[in-house]
C-alpha positions as a printed NumPy array, in Angstrom:
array([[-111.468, -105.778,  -16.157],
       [-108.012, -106.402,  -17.885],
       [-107.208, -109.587,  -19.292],
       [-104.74 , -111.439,  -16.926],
       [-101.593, -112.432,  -18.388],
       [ -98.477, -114.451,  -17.294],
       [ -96.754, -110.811,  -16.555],
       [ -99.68 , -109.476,  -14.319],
       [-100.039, -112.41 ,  -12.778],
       [ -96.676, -112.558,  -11.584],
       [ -96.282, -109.108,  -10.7  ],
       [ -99.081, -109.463,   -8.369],
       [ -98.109, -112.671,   -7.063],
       [ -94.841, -110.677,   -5.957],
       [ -96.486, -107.986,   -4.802],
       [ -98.187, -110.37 ,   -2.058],
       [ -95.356, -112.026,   -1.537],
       [ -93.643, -108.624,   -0.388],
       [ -96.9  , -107.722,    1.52 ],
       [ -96.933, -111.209,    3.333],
       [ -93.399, -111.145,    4.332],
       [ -93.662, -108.351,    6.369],
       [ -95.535, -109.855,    8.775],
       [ -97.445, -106.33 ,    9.374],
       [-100.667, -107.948,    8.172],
       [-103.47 , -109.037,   10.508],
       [-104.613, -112.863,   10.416],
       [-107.588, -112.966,    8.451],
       [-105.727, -110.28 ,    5.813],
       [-103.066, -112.775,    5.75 ],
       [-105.092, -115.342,    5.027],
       [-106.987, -114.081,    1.838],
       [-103.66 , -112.688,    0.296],
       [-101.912, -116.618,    0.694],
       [-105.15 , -117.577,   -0.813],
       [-105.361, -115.376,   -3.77 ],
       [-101.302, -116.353,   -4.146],
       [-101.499, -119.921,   -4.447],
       [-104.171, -119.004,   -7.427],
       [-101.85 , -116.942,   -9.16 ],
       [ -98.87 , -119.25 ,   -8.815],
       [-101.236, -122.262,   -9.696],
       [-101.901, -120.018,  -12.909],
       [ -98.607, -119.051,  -13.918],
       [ -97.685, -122.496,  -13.596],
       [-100.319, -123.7  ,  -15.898],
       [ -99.112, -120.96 ,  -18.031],
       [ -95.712, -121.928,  -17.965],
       [ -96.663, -125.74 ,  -18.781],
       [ -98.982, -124.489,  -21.962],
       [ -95.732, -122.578,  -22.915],
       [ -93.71 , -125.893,  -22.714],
       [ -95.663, -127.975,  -24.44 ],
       [ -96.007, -125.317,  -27.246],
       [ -92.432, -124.932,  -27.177],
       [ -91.939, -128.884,  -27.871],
       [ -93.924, -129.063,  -30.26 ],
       [ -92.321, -126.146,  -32.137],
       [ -89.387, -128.65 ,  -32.026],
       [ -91.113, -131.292,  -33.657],
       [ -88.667, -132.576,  -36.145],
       [ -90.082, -135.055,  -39.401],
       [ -93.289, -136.113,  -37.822],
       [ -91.586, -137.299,  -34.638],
       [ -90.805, -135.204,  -31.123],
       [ -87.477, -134.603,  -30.585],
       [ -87.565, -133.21 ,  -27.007],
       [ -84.913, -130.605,  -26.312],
       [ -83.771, -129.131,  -22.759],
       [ -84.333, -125.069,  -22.429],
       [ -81.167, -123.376,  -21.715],
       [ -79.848, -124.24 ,  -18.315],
       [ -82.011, -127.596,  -18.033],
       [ -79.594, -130.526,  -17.118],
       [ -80.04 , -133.524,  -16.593],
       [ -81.599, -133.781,  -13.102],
       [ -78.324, -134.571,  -11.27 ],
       [ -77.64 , -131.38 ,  -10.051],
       [ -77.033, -131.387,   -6.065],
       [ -79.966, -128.406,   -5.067],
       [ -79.191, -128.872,   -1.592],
       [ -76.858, -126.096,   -0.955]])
């Protein structure tokens, strides 16, 4: 068995997405694919967190953290209602 990475993971979870969306799935099939989807996304974002933190500390700057935004981050006062 391959060794899942961020990529694979992703690529399946959109895979199941696809699969689950068009509603041509019985119950029960549904059902295990959500299942095995909410693993994978749990995954990548425990991936995506490790990468974070890694990435801060990367930007650790004379023995202190100075913690900067990725590209596109703001602030948090951007209106996501739309």
């Amino acid at each position: 068995m391959a060794k899942k990475t961020f990529e694979s993971a992703l690529a399946r979870l959109e895979q199941i997405t696809e699969e689950l969306e068009t509603g041509a799935l019985p119950l029960e099939k549904s059902l295990v694919k959500f299942s095995e989807g909410i693993e994978l996304a749990n995954y990548c974002n425990s991936m995506l967190e490790e990468a974070r933190g890694r990435v801060e500390l990367l930007l650790d700057k004379n023995g202190s953290l100075s913690l900067t935004p990725f590209a596109g981050e703001d602030d948090g006062d951007q209106d996501l209602s739309a």
